[in-house]
GUTORDREN-484377 format. One record per residue (C-alpha): residue in one letter; x, y, z. Coordinates in steps of 0.05 Angstrom, whole numbers, plus 5000, padded with zeros to 4 digits. Example, Ala and Ser with C-alpha at 12.3 -4.5 7.8 and 13.67 -1.06 7.14 Angstrom:
@residu A; x 5246; y 4910; z 5156
@residu S; x 5273; y 4979; z 5143
//
This chain:
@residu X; x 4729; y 6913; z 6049
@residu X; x 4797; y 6880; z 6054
@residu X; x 4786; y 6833; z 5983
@residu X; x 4767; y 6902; z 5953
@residu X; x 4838; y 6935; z 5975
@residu X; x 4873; y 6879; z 5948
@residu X; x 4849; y 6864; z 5881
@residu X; x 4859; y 6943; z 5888
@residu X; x 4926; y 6937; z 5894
@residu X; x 4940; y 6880; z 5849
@residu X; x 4912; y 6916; z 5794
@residu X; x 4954; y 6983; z 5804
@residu X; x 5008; y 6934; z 5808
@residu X; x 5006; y 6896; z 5742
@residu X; x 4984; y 6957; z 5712
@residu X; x 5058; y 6986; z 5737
@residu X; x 5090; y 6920; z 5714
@residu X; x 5065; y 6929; z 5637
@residu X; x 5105; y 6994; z 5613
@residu X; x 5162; y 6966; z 5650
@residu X; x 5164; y 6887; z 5612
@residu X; x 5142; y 6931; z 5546
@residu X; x 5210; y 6978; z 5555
@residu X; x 5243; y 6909; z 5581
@residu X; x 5229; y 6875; z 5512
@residu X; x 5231; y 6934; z 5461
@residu X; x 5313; y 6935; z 5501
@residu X; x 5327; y 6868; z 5490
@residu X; x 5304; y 6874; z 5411
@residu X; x 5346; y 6932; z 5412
@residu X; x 5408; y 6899; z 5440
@residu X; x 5393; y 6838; z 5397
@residu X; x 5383; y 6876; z 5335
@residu X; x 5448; y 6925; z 5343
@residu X; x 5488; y 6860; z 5351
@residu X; x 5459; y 6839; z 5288
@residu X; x 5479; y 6904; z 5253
@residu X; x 5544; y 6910; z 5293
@residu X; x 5564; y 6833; z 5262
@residu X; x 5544; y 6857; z 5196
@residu X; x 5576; y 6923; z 5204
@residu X; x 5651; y 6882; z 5214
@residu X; x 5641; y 6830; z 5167
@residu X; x 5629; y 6892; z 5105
@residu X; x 5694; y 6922; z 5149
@residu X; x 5731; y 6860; z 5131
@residu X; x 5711; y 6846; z 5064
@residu X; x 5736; y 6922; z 5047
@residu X; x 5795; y 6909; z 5081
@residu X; x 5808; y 6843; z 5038
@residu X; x 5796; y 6875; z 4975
@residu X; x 5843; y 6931; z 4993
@residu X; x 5898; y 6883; z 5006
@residu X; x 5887; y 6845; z 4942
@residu X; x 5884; y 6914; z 4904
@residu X; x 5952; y 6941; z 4933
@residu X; x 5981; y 6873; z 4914
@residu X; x 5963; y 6869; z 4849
@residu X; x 5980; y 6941; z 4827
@residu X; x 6051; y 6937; z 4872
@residu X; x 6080; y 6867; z 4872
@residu X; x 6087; y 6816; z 4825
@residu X; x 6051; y 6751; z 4838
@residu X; x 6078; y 6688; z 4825
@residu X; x 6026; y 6641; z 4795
@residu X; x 6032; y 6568; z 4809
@residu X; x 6058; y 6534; z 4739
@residu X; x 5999; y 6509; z 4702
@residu X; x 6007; y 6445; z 4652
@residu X; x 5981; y 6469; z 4593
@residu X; x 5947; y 6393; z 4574
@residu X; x 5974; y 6414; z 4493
@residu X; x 6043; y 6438; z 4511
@residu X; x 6072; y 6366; z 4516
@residu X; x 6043; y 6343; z 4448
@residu X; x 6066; y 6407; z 4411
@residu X; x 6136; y 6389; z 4452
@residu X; x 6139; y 6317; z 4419
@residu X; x 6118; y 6349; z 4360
@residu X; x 6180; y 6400; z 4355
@residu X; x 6233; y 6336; z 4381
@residu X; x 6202; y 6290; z 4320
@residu X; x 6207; y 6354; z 4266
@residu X; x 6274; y 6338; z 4232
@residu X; x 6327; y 6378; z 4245
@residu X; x 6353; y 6440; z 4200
@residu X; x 6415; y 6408; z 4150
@residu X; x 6467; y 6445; z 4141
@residu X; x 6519; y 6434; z 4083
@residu X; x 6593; y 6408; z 4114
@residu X; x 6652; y 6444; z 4080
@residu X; x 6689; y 6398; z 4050
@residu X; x 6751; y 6371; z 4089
@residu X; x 6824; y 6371; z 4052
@residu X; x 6855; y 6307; z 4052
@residu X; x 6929; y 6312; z 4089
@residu X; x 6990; y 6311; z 4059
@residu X; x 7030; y 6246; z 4059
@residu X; x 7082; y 6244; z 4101
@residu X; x 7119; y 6205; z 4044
@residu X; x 7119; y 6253; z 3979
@residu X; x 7070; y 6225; z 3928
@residu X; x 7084; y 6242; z 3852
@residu X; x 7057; y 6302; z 3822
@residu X; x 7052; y 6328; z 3758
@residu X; x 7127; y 6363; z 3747
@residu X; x 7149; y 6431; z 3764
@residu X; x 7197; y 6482; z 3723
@residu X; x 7263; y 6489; z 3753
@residu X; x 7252; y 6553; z 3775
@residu X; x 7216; y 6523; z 3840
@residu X; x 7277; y 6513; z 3864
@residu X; x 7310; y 6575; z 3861
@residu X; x 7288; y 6589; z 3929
@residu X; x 7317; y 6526; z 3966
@residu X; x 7370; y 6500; z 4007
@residu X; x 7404; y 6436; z 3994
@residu X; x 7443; y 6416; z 4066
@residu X; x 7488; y 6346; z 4056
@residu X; x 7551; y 6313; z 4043
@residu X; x 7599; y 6294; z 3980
@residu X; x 7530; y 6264; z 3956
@residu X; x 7503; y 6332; z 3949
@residu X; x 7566; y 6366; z 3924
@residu X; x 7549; y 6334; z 3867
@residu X; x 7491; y 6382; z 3847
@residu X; x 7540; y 6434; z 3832
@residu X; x 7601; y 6391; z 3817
@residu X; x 7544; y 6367; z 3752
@residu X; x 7509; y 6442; z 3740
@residu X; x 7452; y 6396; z 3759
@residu X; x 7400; y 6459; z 3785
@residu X; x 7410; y 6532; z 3799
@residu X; x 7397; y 6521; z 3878
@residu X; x 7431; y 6538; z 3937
@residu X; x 7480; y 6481; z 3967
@residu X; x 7501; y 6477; z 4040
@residu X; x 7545; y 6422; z 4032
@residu X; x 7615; y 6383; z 4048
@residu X; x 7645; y 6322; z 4041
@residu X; x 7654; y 6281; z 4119
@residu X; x 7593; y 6322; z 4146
@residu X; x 7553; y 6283; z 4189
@residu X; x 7496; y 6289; z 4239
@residu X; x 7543; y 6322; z 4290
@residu X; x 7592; y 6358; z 4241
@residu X; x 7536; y 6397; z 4218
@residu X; x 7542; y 6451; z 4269
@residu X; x 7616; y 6459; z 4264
@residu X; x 7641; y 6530; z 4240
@residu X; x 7691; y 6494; z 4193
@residu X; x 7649; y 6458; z 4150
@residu X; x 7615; y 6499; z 4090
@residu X; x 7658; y 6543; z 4046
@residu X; x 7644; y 6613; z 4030
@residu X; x 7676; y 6682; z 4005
@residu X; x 7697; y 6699; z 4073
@residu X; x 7725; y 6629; z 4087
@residu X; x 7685; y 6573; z 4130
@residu X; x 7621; y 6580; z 4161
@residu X; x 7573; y 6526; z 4202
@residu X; x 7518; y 6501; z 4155
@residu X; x 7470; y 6541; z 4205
@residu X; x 7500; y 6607; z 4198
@residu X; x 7487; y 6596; z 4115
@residu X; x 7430; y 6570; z 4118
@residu X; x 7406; y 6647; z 4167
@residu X; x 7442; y 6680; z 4116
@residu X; x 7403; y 6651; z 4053
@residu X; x 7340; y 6646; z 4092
@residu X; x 7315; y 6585; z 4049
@residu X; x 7235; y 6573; z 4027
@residu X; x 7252; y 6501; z 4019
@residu X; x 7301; y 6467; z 4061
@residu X; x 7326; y 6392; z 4033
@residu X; x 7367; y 6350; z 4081
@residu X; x 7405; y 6284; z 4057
@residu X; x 7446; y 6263; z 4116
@residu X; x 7474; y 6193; z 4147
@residu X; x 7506; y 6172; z 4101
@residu X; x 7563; y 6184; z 4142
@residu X; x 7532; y 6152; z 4202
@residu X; x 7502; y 6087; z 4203
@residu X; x 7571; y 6051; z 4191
@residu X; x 7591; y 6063; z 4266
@residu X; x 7521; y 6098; z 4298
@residu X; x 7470; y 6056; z 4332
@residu X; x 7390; y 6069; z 4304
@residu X; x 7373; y 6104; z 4368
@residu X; x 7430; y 6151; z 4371
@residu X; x 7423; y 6165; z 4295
@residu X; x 7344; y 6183; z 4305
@residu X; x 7357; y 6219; z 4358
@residu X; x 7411; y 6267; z 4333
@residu X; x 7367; y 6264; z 4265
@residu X; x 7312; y 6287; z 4307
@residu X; x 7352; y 6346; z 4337
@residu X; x 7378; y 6370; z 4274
@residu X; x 7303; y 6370; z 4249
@residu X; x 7289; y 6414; z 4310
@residu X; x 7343; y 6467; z 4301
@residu X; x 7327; y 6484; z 4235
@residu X; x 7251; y 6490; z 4242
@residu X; x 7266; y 6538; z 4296
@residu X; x 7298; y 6575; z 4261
@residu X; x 7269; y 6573; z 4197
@residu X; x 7186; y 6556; z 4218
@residu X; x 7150; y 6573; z 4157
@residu X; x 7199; y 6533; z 4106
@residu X; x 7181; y 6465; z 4069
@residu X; x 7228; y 6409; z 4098
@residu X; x 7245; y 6348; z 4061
@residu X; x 7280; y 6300; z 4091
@residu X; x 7308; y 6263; z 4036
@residu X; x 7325; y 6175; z 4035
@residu X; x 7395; y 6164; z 4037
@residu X; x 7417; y 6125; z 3968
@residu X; x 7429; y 6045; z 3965
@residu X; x 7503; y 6019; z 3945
@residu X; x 7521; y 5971; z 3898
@residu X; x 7513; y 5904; z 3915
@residu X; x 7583; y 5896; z 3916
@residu X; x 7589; y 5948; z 3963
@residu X; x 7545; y 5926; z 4011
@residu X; x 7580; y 5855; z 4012
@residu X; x 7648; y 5889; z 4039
@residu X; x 7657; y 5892; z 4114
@residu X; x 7642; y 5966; z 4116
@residu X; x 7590; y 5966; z 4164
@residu X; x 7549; y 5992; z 4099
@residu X; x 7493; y 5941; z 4071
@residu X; x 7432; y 5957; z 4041
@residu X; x 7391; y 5922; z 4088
@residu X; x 7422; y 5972; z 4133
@residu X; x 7405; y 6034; z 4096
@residu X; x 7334; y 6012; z 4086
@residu X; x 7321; y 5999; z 4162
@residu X; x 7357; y 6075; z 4176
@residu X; x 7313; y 6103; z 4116
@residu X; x 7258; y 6085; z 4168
@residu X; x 7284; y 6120; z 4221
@residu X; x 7287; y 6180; z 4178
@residu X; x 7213; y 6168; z 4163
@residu X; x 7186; y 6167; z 4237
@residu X; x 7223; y 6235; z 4245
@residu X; x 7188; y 6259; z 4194
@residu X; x 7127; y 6238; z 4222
@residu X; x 7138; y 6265; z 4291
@residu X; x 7159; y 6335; z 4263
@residu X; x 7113; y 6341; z 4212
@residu X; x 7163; y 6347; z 4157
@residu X; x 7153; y 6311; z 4084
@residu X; x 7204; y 6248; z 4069
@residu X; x 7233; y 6230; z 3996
@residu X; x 7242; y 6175; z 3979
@residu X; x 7303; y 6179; z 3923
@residu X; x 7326; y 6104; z 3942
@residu X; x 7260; y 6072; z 3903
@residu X; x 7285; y 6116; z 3839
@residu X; x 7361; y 6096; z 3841
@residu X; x 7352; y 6027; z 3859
@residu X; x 7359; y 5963; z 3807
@residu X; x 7314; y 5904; z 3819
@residu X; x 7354; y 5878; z 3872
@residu X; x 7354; y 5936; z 3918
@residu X; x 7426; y 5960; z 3900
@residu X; x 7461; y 6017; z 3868
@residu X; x 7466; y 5995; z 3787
@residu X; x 7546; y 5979; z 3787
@residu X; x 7556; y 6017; z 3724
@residu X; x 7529; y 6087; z 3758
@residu X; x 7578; y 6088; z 3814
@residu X; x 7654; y 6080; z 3808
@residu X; x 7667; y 6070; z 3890
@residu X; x 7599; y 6045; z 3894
@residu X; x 7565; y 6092; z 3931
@residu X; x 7571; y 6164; z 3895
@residu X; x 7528; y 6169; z 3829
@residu X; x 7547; y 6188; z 3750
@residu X; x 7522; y 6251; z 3722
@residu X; x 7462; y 6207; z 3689
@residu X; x 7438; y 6189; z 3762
@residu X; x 7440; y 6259; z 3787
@residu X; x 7399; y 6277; z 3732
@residu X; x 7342; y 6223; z 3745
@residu X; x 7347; y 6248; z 3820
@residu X; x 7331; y 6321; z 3798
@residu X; x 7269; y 6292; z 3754
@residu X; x 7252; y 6262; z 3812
@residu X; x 7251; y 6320; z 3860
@residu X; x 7213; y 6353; z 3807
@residu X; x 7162; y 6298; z 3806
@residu X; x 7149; y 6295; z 3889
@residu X; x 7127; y 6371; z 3920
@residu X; x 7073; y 6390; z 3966
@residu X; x 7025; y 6446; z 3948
@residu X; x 7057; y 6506; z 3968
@residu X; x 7012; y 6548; z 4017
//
């Protein structure tokens, strides 16, 4: 009687346990298979979320691109480098003017017409010969210092400096032959120097004029022998004085010595009757020289 009570109550027993491990395991599947979804679920959450992001950056930013080498780009580079490159045609660069006049084929008398002729008793001469219808600013004794003295050129009103003239005819073509008074008593320096000044003053005042800064003429040989402090030697070495200035002002230089000169280097002694001032012949073949040695006019 008591076996048949337990194996009674074994059996209502397991069959109570059944439903309960069936409910127990269909749970667990349950859980397990929501956490499956649930996993899922996020990782679709996060891919959206990603492609959202990479939307909004696209359509609202800029991205910056890491440089690629395009594996052509440096051949087509050495290709442009070796092309040669486009020529273009130089214009053609003038030559400069020599300092020191060259000849030229000769010019009528009327280019003159418009120019000053500053100087001494040497340049008197011009008009003391009718040699040209010029204008001359000139006086015997004037020197590199005199020349700004109000005594020294005569006019209608009286005396004037050779400055004030030369305002008052407001030259094209300004020709200076100077020193002559000079270089018997004034060192090389000193006679540059105020040669240098004078070249100064009258390119302020008168900048768009042609200056010529003309060679002061050799003596006779019998000149340059006395104890004058005058030789030829002399007036060559002060001629280059003359041309330096011209080279640091950028004035022209003439040089009338190499046309008056014999074959010695002097003054012929037949054209001079003191031995330094020329005959009406030599003024001439000065003039013919002038009009042999211009620059292009601008």
């Amino acid at each position: 009687m008591l076996r048949k009570r337990k194996r009674s109550y074994y059996t209502r027993r397991n069959s109570y346990m059944m439903p309960t491990l069936f409910i127990l395991a269909v749970s667990m599947a349950a859980a397990f298979g929501g956490a499956i979804y649930w996993d899922k679920l996020q990782n679709n959450d996060h891919k959206q979320d990603i492609t959202y992001e990479d939307n909004r950056t696209t359509e609202g930013e800029e991205i910056s691109l890491p440089d690629l080498e395009d594996p052509d780009s440096s051949s087509l580079s050495e290709e442009n480098t070796e092309t040669d490159p486009v020529k273009t045609e130089e214009e053609p660069v003038p030559e400069p003017i020599p300092v020191v006049v060259e000849e030229c084929p000769e010019v009528d008398s009327s280019y003159f017409t418009d120019a000053a002729f500053i100087g001494d008793s040497l340049t008197q001469g011009l008009q003391l010969y009718d040699i040209l219808d010029t204008n001359v600013v000139a006086n015997k004794g004037i020197n590199l210092q005199s020349v700004y003295q109000e005594d020294k050129i005569r006019v209608a009103e009286g005396y004037t400096s050779v400055m004030k003239e030369l305002d008052r005819i407001q030259p094209a073509k300004i020709y200076i032959l100077l020193g002559a008074n000079d270089i018997g008593w004034r060192e090389e320096s000193a006679f540059k120097d105020l040669y240098a000044k004078l070249v100064d003053t009258i390119q302020a005042q008168h900048p768009d004029a042609v200056l010529y800064l003309q060679s002061m003429f050799p003596v006779t040989q019998g000149y340059s022998n006395e104890d004058n402090g005058i030789t030829n030697e002399k007036l060559t070495r002060y001629n280059q004085e003359i041309i330096a200035v011209a080279e640091e002002k950028g004035a022209y230089y003439l040089d009338i010595a190499s046309a008056l000169k014999d074959e010695t280097g002097a003054l012929p002694d037949e054209v001079s009757p003191d031995g330094m001032h020329l005959n009406a012949p030599y003024y001439q073949i000065w003039f013919d020289y002038l009009k042999t040695h211009v620059v292009p006019e601008a």
